[in-house]
C-alpha positions in Angstrom: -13.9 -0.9 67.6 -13.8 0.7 64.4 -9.4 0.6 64.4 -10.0 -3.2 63.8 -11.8 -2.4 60.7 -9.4 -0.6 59.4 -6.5 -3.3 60.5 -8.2 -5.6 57.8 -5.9 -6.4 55.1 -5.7 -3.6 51.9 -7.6 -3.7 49.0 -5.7 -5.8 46.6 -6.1 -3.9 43.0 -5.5 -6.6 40.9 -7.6 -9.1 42.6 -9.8 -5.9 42.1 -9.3 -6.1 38.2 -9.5 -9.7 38.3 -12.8 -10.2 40.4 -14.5 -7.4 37.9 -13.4 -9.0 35.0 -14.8 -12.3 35.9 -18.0 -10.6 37.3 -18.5 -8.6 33.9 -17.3 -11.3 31.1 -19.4 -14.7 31.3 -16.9 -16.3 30.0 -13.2 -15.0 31.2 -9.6 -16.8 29.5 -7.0 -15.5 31.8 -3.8 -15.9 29.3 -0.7 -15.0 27.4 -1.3 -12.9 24.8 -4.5 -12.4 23.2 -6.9 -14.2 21.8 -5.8 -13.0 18.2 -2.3 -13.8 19.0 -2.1 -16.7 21.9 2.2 -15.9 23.5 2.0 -19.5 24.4 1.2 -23.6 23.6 -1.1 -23.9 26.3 -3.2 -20.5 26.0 -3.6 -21.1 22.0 -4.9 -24.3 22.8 -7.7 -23.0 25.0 -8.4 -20.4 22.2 -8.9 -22.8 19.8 -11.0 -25.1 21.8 -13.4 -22.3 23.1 -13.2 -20.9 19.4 -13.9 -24.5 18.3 -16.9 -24.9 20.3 -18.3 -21.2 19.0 -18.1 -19.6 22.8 -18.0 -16.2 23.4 -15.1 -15.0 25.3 -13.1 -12.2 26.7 -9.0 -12.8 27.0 -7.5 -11.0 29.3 -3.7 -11.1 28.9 -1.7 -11.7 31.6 1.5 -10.6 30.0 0.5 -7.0 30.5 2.1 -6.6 34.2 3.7 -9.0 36.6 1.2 -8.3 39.3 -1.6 -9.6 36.9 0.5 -12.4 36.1 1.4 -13.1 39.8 -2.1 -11.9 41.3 -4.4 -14.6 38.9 -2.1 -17.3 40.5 -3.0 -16.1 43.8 -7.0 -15.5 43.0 -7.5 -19.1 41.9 -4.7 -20.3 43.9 -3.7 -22.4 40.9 0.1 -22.3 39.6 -0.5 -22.3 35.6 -1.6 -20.1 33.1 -4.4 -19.9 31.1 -7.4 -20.2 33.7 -10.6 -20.1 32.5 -13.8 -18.7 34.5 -17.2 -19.8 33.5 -20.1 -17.7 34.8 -17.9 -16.4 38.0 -16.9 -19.7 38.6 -13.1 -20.9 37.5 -12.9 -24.1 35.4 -9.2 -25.0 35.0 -5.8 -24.8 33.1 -5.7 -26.0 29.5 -4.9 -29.9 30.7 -8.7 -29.0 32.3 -9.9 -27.5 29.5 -8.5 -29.9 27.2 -9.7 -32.7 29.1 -13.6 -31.7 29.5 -13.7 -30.5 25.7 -12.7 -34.1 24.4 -15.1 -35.8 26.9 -17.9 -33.3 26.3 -18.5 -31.7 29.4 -16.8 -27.9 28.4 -19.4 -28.0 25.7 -22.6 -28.9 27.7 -21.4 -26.6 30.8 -21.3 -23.9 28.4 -24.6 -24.5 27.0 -26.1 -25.2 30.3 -24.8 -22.0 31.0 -27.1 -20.6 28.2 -23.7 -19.1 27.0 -23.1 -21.1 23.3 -26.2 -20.9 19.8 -27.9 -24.0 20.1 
């Protein structure tokens, strides 16, 4: 019986990496580049929003290896880059983002979320 535990699928590192990050950081940006210095249109744009808003956030850049970039496709099973995760939980790309910012939802999840100054 126990041979079938060990049949189970390997540990996947970087869904390793990524489930830590997200477990650690309340609020995780998944992106290209770094905060300081968004690679892309669509990542910069969630940076300024979440900077915009005064949230607290760790950027975790994507461009470091391929099997980060390929593995936080597979985690969230979404196809674009940035992702954000709120709390564990992910939110969206930057259409997402953008989207809830301009209707007023990022900012009250994030303060429900006890996670933005009041």
């Amino acid at each position: 019986m126990t041979e079938t535990t060990t049949a189970n699928p390997v540990a996947n590192p970087v869904h390793d990496f990524i489930a830590k990050a997200v477990a650690d950081h309340p609020v995780v940006l998944f992106m290209k580049g770094v905060p300081e210095a968004p690679q892309c249109g669509f990542s910069a744009q969630v940076v300024q929003i979440l900077d915009h808003l005064g949230a607290d956030f760790v950027g975790v850049n994507v461009l470091q290896n391929d099997q980060l970039r390929d593995g936080i496709k597979a985690y969230s099973d979404w196809p674009t880059i940035p992702q954000l995760y709120v709390k564990g939980e992910f939110v969206g790309g930057c259409d997402i983002v953008r989207e809830m910012f301009q209707a007023g939802e990022l900012k009250t999840l994030l303060a429900d979320q006890g996670l933005l100054e009041a």
